[in-house]
C-alpha atoms as one frame of an Amber mdcrd trajectory, in Angstrom:
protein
 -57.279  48.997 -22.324 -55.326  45.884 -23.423 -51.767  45.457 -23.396 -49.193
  43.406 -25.246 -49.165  41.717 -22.425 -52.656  40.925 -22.336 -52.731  40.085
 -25.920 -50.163  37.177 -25.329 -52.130  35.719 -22.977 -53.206  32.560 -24.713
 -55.453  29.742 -23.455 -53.740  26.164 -23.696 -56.040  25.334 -26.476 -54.201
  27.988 -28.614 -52.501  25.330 -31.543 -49.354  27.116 -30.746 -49.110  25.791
 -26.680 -50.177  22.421 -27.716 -47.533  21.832 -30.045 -45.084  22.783 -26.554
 -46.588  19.162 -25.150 -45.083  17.070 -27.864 -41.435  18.762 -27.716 -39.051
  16.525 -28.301 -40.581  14.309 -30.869 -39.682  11.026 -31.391 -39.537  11.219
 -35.140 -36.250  13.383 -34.330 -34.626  10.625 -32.848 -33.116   9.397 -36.098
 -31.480  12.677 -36.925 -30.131  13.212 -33.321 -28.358  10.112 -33.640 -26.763
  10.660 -36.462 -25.968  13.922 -35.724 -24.294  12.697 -32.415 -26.250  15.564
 -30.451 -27.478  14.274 -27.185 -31.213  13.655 -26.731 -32.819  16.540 -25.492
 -34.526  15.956 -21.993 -38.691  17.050 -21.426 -39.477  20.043 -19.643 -42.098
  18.536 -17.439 -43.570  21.954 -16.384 -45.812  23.490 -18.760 -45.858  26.849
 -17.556 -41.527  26.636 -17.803 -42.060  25.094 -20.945 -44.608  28.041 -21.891
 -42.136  30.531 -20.909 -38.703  28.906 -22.783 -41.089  29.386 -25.889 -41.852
  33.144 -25.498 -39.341  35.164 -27.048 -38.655  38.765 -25.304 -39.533  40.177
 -28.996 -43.585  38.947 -28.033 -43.777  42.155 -25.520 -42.964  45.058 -27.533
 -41.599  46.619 -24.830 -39.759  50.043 -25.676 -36.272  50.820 -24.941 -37.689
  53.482 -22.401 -40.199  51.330 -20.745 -41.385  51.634 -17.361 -40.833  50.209
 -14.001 -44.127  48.869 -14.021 -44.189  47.901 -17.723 -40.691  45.868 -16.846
 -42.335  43.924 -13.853 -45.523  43.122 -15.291 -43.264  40.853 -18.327 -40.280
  39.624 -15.550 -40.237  35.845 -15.530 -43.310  35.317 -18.178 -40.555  35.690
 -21.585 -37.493  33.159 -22.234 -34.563  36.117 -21.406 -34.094  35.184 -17.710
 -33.964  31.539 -18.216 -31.630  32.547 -20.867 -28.950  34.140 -18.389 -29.341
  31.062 -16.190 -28.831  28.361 -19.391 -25.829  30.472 -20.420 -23.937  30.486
 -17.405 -24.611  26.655 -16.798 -23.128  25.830 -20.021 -19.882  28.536 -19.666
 -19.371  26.626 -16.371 -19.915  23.073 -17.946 -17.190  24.322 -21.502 -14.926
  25.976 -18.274 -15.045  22.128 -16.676 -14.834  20.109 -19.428 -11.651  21.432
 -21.098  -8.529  23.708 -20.263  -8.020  24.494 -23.890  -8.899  27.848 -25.100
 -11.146  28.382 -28.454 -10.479  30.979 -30.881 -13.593  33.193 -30.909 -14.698
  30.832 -28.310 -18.306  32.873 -27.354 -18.971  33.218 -31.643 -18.289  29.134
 -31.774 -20.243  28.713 -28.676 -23.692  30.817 -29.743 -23.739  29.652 -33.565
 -23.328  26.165 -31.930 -26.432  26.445 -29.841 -28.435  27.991 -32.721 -27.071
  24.995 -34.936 -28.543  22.962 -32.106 -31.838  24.959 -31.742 -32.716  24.032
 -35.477 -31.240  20.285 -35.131 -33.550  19.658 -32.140 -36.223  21.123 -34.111
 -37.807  23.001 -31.647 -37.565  26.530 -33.401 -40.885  26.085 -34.968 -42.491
  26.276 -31.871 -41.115  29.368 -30.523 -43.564  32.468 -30.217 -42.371  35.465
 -31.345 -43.877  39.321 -32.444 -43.454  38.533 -36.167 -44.908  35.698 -38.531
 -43.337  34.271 -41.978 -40.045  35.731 -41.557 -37.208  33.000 -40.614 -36.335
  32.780 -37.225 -32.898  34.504 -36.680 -29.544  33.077 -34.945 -29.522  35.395
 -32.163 -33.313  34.020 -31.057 -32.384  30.464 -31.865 -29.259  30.564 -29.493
 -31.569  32.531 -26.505 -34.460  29.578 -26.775 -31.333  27.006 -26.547 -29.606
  28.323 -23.443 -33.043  28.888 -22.254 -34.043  25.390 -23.038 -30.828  24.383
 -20.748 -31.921  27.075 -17.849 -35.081  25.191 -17.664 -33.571  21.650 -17.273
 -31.315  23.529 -14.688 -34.493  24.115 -12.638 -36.329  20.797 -12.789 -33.267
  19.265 -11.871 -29.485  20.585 -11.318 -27.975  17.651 -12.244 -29.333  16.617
 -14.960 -29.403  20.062 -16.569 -25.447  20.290 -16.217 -25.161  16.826 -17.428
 -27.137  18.157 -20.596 -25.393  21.814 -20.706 -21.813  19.915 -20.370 -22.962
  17.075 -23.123 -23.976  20.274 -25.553 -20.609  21.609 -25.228 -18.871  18.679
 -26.063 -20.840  18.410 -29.237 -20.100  22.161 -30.195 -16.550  21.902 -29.631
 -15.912  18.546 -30.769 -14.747  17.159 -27.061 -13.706  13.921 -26.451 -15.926
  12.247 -23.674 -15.129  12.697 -20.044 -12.584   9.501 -18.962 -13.961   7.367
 -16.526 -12.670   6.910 -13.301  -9.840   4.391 -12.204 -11.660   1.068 -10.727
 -11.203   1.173  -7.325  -7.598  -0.941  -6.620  -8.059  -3.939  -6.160  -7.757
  -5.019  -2.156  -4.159  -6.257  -1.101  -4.904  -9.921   0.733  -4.020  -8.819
   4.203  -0.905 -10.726   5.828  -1.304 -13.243   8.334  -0.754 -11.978  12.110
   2.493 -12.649  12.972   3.032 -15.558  15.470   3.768 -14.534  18.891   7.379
 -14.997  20.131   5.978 -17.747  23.040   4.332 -19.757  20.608   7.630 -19.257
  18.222   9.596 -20.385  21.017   7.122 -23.347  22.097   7.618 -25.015  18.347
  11.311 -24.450  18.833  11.413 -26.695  21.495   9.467 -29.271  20.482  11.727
 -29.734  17.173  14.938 -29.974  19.686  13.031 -32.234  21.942  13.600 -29.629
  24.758  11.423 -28.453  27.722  10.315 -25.209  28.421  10.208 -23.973  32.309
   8.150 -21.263  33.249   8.386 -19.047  36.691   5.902 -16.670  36.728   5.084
 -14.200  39.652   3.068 -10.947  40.221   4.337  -7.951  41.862   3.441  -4.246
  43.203   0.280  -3.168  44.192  -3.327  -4.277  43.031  -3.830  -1.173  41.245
  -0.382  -1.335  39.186   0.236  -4.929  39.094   3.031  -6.503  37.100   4.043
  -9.641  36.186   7.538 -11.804  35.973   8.288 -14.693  34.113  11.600 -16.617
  34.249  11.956 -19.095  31.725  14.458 -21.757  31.973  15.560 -24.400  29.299
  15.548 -28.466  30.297  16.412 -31.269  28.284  17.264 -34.884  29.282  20.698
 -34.350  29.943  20.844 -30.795  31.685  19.171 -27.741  32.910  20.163 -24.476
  32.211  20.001 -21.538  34.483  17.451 -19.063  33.968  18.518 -17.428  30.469
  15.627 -14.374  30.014  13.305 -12.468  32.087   9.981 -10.925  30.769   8.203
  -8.444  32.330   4.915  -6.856  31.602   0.981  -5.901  32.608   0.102  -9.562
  32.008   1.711 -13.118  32.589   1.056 -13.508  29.109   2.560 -10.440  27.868
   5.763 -10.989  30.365   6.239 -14.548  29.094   6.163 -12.519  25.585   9.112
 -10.622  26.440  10.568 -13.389  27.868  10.388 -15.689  24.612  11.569 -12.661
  22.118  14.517 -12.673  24.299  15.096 -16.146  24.107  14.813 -16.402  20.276
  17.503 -13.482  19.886  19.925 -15.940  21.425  18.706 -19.225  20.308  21.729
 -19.635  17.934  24.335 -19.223  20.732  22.452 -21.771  22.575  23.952 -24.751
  20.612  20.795 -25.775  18.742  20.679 -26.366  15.081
């Protein structure tokens, strides 16, 4: 005995399928423009593409149909891919905007119907009946199910498509692009180290630097000394700062900073 289901079991030479290969068409391109609707991506996978098509109404199912009946027509109709479209573009509305819409989910489905027809891609979907117009509440299911099979060949792109649709329904301005990154601050030179700082002093006041240096403690824990006295041709002053530290140079360092902190007493100018 056949079923319904058998009966919609159509080979891909069936004119109805082959018309599925050319969706979108270019000629629409024109239109979509105009209407500032966003182009609609290709479902590369035929049997997806099959299945966006197929309206529940193709089944016949009853209202009290069976288990068996149920699982036999799961994933072969657009309904499922439905649920999936719908959520993706509630999430991509919630994302794109904190305003709130009066009758938002009215706006939202008459919107994707309004979309279904401008995409024109109605005229391919196969439902029970013939000659009788296609009605909103199947033209907003093939949308979102048009957008829950984008979702599936490719999460990005189907948000970027559910969250362009909702911009279009709702009139939203487009998403602001990010800052440029800030430009980088020119990094400051390294500061000069107090014994060269004290070297150049020197040299300007024609005055010679003496340097005693010695190492103390054990090998392991060394540290260093460094007297450093002040000589010009007229005199020699006593030792007037001590560095210590790790390293000679680090000790003769400590010993400069503490030299330039006094330089002004020292007479120079």
């Amino acid at each position: 005995m056949e079923t319904a289901l058998d009966n919609t079991r159509v080979s891909r030479s069936n004119p109805h399928w082959s018309r599925l290969r050319r969706i979108p068409s270019c000629r629409n391109s024109i239109i979509l423009a105009m209407t500032g609707l966003p182009p609609l991506p290709p479902i590369q996978s035929i049997p997806l593409r099959k299945q966006v098509f197929t309206d529940i109404s193709v089944y016949r199912l009853a209202s009290d149909a069976s288990a068996q009946e149920l699982d036999r027509v799961e994933n072969t109709d657009n309904n499922r891919l439905s649920f999936l479209g719908r959520a993706t573009l509630e999430y991509a509305l919630a994302t794109s905007t904190t305003h709130s819409f009066p009758d938002e989910t009215r706006k939202l489905e008459d919107g994707l119907a309004e979309c279904a027809h401008a995409y024109d891609i109605i005229k391919s979907l196969n439902v029970a009946w013939r000659g009788a117009p296609i009605s909103g509440k199947e033209a907003t299911r093939l949308m979102e199910a048009y957008t829950g099979a984008i979702v599936l060949e490719s999460e990005r792109e189907g948000v970027q498509f559910a969250e362009s649709l909702v911009r279009h329904i709702f009139q939203l301005a487009p998403p602001t692009p990010p800052p440029p990154p800030p430009k980088p601050i020119a990094s400051l030179p390294p500061p000069v180290a107090p014994t060269g700082l004290l070297h150049d002093l020197a040299r300007q006041h024609a005055v010679q630097l003496v340097w005693e240096d010695r190492v103390t403690g054990p090998r392991h824990a060394q540290e260093w000394i460094s007297d450093v006295t002040l000589k010009d041709k007229d005199r020699v002053w006593p030792c007037i700062a001590r560095g210590v530290g790790p390293s000679k140079k680090v000790a003769r360092a400590d010993a400069a900073a503490k030299v330039l902190a006094l330089w002004d007493g020292l007479g120079f100018r």
